[in-house]
TORPA-4810 file (N, C-alpha, C, O; in nm, 3 decimals):
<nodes>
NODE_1_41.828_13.841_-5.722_41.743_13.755_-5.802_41.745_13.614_-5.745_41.846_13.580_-5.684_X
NODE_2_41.632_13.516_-5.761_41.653_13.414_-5.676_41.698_13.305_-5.819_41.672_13.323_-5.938_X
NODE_3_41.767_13.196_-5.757_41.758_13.102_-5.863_41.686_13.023_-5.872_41.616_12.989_-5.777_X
NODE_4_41.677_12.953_-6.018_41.558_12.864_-6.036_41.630_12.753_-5.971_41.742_12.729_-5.927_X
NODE_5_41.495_12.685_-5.985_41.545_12.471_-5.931_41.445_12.477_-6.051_41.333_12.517_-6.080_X
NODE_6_41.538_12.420_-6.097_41.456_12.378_-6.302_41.387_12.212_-6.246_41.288_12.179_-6.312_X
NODE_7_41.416_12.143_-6.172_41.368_12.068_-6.175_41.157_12.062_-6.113_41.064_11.992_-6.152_X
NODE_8_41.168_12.176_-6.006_41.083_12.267_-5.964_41.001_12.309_-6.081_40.881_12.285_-6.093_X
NODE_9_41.083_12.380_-6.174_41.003_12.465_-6.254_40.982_12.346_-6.426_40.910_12.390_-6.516_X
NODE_10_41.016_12.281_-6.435_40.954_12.154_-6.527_40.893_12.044_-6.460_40.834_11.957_-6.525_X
NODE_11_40.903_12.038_-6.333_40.799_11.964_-6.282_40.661_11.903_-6.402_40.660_11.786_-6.437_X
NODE_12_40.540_12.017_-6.456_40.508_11.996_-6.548_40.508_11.851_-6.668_40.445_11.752_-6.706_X
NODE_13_40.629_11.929_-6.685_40.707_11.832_-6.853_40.759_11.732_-6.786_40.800_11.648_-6.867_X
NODE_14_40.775_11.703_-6.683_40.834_11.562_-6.617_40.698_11.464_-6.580_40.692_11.341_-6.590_X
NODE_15_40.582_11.566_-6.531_40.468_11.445_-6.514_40.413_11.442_-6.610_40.317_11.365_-6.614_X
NODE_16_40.438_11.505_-6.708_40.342_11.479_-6.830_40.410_11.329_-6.916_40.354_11.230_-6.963_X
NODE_17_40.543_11.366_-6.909_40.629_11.225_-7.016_40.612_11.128_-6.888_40.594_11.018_-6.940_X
NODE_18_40.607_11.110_-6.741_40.606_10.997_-6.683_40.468_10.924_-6.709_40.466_10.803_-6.731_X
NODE_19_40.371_10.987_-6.707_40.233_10.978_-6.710_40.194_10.900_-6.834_40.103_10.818_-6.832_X
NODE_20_40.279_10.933_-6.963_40.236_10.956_-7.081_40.280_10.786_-7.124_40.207_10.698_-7.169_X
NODE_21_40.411_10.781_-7.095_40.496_10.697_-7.132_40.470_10.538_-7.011_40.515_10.424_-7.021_X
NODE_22_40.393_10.593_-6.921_40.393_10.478_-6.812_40.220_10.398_-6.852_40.190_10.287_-6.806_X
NODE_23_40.120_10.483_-6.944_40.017_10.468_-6.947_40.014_10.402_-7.089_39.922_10.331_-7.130_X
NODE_24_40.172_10.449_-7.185_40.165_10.347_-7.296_40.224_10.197_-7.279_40.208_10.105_-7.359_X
NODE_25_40.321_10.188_-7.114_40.325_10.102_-7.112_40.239_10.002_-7.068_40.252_9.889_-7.115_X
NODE_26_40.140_10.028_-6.974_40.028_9.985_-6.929_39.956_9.912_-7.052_39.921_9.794_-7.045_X
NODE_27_39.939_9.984_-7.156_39.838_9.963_-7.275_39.904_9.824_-7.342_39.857_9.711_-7.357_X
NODE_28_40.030_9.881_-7.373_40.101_9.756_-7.428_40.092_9.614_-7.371_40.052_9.515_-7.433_X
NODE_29_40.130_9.617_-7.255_40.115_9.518_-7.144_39.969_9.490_-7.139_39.955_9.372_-7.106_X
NODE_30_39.897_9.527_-7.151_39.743_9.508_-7.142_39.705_9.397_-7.284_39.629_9.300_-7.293_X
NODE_31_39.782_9.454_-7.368_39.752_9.389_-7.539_39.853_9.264_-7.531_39.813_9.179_-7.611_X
NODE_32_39.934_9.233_-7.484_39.996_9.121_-7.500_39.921_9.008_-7.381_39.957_8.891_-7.375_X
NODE_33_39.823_9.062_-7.300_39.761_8.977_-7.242_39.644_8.875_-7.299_39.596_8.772_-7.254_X
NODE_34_39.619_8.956_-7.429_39.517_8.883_-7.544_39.578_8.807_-7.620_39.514_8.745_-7.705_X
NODE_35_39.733_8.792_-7.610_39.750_8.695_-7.698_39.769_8.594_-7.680_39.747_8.576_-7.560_X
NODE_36_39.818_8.452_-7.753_39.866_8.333_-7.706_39.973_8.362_-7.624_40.036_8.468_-7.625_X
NODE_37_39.998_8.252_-7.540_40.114_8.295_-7.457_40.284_8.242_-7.533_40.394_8.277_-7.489_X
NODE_38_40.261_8.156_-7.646_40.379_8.132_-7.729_40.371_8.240_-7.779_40.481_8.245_-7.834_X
NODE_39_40.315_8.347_-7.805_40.334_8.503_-7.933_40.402_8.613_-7.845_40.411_8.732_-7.872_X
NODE_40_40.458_8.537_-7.712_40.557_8.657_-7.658_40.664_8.731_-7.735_40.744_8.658_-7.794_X
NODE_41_40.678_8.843_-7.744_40.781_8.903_-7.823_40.842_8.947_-7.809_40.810_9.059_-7.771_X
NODE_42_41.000_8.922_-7.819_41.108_8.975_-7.690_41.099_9.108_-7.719_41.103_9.181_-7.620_X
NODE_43_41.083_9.182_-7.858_41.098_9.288_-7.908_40.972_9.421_-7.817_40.996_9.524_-7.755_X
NODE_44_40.831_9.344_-7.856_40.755_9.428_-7.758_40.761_9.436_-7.621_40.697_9.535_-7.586_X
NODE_45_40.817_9.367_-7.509_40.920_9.358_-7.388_41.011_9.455_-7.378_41.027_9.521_-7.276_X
NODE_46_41.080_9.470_-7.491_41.202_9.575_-7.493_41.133_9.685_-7.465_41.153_9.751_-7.363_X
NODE_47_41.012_9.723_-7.587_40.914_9.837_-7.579_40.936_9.876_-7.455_41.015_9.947_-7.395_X
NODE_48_40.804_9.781_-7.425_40.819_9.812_-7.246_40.867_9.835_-7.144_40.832_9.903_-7.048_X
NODE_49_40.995_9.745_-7.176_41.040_9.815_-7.058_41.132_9.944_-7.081_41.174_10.004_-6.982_X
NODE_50_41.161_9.983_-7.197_41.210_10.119_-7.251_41.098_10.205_-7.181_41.132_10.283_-7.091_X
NODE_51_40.974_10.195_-7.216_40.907_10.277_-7.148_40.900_10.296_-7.045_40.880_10.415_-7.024_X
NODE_52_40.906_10.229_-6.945_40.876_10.194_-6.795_41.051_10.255_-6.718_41.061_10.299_-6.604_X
NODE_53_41.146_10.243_-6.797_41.240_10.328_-6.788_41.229_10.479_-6.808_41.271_10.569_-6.735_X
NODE_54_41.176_10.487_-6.903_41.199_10.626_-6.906_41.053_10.720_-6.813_41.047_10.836_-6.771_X
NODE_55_40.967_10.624_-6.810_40.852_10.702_-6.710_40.967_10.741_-6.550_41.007_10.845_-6.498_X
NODE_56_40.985_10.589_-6.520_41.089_10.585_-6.411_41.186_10.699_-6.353_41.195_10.741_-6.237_X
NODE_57_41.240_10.728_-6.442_41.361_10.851_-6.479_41.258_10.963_-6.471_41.272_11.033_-6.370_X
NODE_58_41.169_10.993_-6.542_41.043_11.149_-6.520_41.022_11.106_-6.357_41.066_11.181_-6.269_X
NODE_59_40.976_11.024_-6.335_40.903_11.015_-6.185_40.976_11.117_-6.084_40.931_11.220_-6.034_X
NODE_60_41.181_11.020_-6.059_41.269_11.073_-6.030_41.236_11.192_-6.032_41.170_11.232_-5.935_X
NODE_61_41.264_11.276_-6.127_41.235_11.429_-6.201_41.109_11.476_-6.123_41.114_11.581_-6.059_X
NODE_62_41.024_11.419_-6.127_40.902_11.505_-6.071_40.875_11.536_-5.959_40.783_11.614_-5.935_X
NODE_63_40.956_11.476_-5.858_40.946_11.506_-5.708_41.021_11.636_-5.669_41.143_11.644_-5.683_X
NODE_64_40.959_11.717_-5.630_41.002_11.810_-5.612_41.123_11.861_-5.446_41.210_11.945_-5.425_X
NODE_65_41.062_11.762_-5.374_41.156_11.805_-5.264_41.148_11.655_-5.225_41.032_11.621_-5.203_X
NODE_66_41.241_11.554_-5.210_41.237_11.407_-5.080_41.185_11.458_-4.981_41.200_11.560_-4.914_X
NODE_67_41.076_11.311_-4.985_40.959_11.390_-4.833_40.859_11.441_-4.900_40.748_11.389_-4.911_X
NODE_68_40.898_11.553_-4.953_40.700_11.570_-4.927_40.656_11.570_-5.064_40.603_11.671_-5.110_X
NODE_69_40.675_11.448_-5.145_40.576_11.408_-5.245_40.577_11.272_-5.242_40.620_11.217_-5.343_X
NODE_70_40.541_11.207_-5.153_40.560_11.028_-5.121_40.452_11.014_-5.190_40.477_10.899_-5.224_X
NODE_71_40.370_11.032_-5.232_40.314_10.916_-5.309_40.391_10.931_-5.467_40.389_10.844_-5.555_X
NODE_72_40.440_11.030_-5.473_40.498_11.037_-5.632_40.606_10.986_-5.605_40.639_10.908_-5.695_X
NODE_73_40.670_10.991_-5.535_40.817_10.856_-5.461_40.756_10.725_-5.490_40.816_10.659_-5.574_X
NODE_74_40.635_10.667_-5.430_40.598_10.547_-5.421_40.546_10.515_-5.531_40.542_10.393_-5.549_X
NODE_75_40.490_10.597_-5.638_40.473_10.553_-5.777_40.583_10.529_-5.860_40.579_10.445_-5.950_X
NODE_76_40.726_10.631_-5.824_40.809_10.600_-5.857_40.869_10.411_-5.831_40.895_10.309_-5.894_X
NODE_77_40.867_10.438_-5.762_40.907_10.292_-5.705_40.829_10.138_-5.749_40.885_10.029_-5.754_X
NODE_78_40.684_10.167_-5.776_40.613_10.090_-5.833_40.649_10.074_-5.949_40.657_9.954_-5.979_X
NODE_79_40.679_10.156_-6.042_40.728_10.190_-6.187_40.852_10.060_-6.194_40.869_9.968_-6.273_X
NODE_80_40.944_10.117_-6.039_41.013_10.064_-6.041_40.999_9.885_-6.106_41.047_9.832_-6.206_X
NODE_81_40.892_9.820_-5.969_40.871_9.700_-5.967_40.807_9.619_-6.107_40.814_9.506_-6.156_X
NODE_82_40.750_9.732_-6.136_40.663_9.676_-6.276_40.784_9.620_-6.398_40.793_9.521_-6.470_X
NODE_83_40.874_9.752_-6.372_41.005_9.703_-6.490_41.090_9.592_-6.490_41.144_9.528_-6.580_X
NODE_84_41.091_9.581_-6.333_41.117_9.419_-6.286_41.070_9.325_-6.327_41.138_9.248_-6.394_X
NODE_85_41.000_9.311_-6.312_40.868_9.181_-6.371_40.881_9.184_-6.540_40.881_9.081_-6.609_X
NODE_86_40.890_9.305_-6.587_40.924_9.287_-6.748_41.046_9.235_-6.754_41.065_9.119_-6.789_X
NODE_87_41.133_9.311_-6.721_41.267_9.260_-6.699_41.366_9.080_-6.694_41.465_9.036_-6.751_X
NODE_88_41.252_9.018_-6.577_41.247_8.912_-6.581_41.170_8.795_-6.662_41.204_8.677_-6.674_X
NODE_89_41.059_8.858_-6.713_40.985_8.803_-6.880_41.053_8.797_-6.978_41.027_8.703_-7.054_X
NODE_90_41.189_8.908_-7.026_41.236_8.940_-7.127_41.354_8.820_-7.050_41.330_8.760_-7.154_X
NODE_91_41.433_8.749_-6.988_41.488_8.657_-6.910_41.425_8.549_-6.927_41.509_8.479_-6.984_X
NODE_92_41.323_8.481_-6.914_41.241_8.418_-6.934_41.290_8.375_-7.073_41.368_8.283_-7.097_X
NODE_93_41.219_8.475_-7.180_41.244_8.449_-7.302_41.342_8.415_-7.339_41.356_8.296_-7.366_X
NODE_94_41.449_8.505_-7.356_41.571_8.490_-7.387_41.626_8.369_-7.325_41.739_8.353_-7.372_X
NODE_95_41.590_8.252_-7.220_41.631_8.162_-7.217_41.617_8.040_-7.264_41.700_7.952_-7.287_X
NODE_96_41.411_8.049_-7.287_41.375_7.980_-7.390_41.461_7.977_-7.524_41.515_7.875_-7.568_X
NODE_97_41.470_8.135_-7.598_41.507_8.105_-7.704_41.659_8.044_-7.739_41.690_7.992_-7.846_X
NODE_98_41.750_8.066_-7.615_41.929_7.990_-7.589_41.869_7.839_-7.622_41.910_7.770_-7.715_X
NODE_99_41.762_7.801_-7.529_41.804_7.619_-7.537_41.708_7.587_-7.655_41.716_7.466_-7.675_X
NODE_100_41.631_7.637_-7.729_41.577_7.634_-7.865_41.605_7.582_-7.952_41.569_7.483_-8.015_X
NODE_101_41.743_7.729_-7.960_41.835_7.710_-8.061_41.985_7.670_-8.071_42.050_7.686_-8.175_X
NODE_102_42.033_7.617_-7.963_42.161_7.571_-7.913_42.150_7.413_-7.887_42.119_7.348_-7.787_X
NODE_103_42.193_7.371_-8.035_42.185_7.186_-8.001_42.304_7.133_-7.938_42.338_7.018_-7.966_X
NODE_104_42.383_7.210_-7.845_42.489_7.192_-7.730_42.408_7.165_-7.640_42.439_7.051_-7.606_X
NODE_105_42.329_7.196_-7.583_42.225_7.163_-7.479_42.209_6.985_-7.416_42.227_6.926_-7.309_X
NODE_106_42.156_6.946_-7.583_42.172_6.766_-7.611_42.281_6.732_-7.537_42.269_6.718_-7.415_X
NODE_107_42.408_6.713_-7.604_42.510_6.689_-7.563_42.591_6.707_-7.388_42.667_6.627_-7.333_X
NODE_108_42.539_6.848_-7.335_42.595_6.836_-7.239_42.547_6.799_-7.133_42.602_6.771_-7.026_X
NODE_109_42.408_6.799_-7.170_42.294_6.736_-7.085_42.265_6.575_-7.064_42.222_6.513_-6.967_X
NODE_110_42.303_6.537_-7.183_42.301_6.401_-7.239_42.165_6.372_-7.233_42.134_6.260_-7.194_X
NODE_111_42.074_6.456_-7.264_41.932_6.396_-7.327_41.895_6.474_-7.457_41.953_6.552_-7.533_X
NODE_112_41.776_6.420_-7.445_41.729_6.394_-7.604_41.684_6.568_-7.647_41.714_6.665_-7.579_X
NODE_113_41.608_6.569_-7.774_41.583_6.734_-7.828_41.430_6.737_-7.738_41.376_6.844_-7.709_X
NODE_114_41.362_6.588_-7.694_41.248_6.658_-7.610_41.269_6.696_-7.487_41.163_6.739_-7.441_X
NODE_115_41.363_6.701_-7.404_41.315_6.707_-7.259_41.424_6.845_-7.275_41.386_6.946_-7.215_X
NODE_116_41.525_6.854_-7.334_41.541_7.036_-7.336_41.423_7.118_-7.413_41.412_7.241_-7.403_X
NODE_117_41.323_7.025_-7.501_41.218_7.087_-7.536_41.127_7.119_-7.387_41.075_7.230_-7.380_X
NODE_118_41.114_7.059_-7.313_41.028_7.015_-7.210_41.076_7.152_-7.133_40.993_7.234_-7.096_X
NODE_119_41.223_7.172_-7.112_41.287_7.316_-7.046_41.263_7.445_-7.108_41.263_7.549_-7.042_X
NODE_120_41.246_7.441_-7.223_41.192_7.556_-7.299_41.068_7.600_-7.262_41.051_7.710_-7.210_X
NODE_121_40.949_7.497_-7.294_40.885_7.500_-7.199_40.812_7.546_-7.099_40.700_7.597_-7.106_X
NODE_122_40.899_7.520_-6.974_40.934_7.537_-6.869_40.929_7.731_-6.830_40.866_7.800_-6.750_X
NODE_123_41.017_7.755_-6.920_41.067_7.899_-6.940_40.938_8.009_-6.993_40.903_8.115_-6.940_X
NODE_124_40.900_7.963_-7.076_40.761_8.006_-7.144_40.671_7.994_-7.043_40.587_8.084_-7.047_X
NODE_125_40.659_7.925_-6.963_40.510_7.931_-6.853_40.551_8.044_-6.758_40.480_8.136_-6.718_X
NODE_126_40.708_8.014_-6.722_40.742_8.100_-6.604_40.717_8.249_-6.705_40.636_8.328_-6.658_X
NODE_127_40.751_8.269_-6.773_40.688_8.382_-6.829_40.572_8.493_-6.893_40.550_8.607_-6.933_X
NODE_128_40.506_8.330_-6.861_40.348_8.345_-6.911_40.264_8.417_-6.756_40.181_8.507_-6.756_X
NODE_129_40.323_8.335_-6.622_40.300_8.372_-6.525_40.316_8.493_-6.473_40.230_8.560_-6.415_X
NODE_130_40.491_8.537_-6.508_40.491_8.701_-6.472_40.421_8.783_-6.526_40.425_8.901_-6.490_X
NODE_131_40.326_8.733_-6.644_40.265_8.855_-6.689_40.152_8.838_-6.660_40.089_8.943_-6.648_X
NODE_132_40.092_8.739_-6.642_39.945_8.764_-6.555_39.928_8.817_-6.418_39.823_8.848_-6.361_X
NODE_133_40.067_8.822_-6.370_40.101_8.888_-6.246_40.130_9.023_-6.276_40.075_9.087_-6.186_X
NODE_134_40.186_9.101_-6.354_40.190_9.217_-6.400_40.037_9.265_-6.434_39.981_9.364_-6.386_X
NODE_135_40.000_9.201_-6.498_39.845_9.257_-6.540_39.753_9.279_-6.424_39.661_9.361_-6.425_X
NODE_136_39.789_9.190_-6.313_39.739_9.185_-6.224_39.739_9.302_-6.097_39.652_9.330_-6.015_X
NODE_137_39.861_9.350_-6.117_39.905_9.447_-6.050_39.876_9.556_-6.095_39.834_9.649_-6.026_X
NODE_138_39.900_9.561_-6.251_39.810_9.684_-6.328_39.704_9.745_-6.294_39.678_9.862_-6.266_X
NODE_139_39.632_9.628_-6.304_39.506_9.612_-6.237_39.440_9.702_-6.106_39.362_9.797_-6.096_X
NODE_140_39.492_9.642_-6.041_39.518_9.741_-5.855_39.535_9.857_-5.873_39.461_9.939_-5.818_X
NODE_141_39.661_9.905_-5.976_39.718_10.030_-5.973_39.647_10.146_-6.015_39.658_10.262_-5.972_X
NODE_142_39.542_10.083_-6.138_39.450_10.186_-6.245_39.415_10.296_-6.124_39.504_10.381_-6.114_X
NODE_143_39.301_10.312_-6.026_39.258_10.399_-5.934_39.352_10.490_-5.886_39.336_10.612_-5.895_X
NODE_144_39.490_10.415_-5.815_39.569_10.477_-5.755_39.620_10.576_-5.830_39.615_10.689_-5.782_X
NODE_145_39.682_10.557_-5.969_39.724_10.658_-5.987_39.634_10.747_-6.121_39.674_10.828_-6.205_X
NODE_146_39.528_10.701_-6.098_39.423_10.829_-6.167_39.407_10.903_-6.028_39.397_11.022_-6.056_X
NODE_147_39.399_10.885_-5.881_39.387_10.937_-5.799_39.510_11.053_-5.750_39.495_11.163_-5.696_X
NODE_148_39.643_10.976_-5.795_39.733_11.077_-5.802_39.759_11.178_-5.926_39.830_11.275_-5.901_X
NODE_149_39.707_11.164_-6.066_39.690_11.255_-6.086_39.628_11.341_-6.082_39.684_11.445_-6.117_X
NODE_150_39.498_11.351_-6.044_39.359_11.418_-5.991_39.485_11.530_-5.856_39.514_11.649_-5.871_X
NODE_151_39.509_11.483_-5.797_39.602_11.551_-5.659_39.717_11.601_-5.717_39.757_11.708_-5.670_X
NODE_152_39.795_11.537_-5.831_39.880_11.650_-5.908_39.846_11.752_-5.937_39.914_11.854_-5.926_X
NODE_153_39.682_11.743_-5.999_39.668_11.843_-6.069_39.614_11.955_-5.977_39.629_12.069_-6.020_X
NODE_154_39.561_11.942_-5.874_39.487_12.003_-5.808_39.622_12.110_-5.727_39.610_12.225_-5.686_X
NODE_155_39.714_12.043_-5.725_39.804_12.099_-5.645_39.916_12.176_-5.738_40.026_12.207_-5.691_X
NODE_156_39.886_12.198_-5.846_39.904_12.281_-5.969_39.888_12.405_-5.962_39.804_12.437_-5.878_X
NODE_157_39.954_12.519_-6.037_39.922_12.618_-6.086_39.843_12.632_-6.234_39.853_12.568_-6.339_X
NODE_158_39.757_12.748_-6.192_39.692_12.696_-6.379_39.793_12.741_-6.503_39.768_12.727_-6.623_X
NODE_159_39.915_12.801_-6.443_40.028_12.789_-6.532_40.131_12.637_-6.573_40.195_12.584_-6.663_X
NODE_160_40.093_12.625_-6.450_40.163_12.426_-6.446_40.075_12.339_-6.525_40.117_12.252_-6.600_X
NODE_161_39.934_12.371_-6.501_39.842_12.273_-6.531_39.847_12.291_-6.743_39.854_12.197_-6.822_X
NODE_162_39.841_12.408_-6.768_39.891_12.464_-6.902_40.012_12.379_-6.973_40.025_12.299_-7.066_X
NODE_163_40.071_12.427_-6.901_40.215_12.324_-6.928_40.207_12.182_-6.966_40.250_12.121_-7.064_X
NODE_164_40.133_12.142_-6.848_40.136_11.979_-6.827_40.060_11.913_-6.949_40.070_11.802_-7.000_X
NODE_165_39.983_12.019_-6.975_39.874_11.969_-7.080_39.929_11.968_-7.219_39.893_11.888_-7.305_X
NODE_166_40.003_12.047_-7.233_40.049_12.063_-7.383_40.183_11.981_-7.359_40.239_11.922_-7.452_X
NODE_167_40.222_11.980_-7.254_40.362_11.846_-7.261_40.289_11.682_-7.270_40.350_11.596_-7.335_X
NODE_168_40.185_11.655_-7.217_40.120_11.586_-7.277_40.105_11.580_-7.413_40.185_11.513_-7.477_X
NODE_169_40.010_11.643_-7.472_39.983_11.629_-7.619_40.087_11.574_-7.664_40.092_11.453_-7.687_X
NODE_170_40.209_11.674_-7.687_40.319_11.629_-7.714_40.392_11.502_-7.682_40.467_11.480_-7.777_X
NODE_171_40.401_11.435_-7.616_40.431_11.319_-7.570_40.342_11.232_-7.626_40.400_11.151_-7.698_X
NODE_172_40.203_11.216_-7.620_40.136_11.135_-7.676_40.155_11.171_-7.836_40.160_11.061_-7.889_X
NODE_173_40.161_11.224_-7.889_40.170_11.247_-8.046_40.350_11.170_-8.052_40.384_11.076_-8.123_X
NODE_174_40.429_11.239_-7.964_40.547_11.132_-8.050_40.545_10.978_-7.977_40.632_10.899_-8.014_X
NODE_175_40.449_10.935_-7.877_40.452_10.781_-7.891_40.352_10.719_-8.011_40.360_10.608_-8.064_X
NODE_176_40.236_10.851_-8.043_40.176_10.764_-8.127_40.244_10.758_-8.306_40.231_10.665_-8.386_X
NODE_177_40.298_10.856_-8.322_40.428_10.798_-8.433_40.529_10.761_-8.457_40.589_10.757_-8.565_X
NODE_178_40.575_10.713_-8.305_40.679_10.553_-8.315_40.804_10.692_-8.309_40.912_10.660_-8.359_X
NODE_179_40.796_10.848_-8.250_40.938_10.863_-8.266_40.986_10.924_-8.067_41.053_11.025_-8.042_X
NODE_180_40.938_10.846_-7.984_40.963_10.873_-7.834_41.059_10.809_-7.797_41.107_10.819_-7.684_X
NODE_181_41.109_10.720_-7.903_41.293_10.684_-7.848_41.377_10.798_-7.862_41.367_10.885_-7.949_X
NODE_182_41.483_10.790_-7.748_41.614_10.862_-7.782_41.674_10.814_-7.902_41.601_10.732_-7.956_X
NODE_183_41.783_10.837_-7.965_41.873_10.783_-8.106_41.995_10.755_-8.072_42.104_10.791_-8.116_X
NODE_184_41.947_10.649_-7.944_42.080_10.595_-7.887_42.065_10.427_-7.893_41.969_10.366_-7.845_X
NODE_185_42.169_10.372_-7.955_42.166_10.236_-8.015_42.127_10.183_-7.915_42.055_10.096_-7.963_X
NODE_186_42.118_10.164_-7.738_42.037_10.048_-7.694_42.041_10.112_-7.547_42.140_10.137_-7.479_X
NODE_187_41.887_10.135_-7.512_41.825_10.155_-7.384_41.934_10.117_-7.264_41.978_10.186_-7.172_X
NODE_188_41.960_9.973_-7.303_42.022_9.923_-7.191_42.146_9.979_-7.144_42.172_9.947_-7.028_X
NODE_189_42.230_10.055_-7.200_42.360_10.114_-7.209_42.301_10.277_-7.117_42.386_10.347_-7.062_X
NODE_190_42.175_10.311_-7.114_42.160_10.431_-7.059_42.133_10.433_-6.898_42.171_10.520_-6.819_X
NODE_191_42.044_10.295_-6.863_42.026_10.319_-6.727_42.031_10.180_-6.672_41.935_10.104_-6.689_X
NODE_192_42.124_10.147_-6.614_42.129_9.972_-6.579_42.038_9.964_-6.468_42.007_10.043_-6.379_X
NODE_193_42.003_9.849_-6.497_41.888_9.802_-6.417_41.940_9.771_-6.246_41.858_9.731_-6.163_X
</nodes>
């Protein structure tokens, strides 16, 4: 009897949650581009990049042999870069919000509450920037990887393609009722950056 390579044989259920989960992060990231750039929210950041992790991790999963699925390597890897750029937004923030709310700042700085206002700031643009640069890159990416899934699919079985489709559904139904987290107290503890 031969053995399976399960990773081989869920292939499927791995591009369906990378796909699924990388296209809600896209969306998200797309919607915070309409807003003011003070209405950053460290919380929808987290979203994101939870998602962009866990597409990340499917990508991994979906290559079936190193070598001969480079462009699903190189989407992997893009995934990669995109989480970066969130990564460093959610940095951004979180530094704004330290000198905000830390009136130690005054003191060790020896200036006044405006010019650590002025650094806050500071922090908020640099973050306003990575994400017009993210969007931007989004941007580029839309074709590429509707083009790689078009070539996923083609290079499918219509037993895979079956699969893929209903691991879809599924995936999109539990992001669209808020339950596609694991029930593990914090992302960050699962896959360090």
């Amino acid at each position: 009897m031969k053995a399976i390579n399960y990773f081989k044989q869920n292939r499927p259920v791995h591009l369906a949650r990378r796909d699924v989960y990388f296209e809600q992060a896209a969306e998200l990231i797309a919607a915070q581009q309409s807003s003011s750039p003070f209405e950053i929210k460290i919380a929808d950041y987290e979203e994101i990049l939870y998602l962009l992790r866990v597409a990340r991790e499917h990508a991994r999963f979906s290559v079936r042999d190193a070598g001969s699925n480079e462009i699903d390597e190189q989407f992997g890897r893009f995934i990669n870069l995109i989480a970066g750029n969130v990564k460093a937004v959610l940095s951004m923030m979180t530094l704004k919000n330290m000198v905000e709310s830390d009136g130690s700042f005054f003191t060790f700085l020896g200036s006044n509450e405006a010019s650590v206002g002025l650094q806050a700031e500071e922090y908020q643009r640099r973050a306003s920037d990575i994400i017009r640069s993210i969007n931007n890159t989004l941007k580029l990416a839309g074709e590429p990887f509707e083009q790689l899934k078009v070539e996923n699919g083609a290079a499918a079985t219509a037993d895979e393609l079956a699969r893929y489709g209903k691991a879809r559904e599924h995936f999109v139904s539990l992001v669209k009722e808020g339950r596609h987290r694991n029930r593990i107290p914090s992302s960050r503890k699962i896959t360090p950056f």
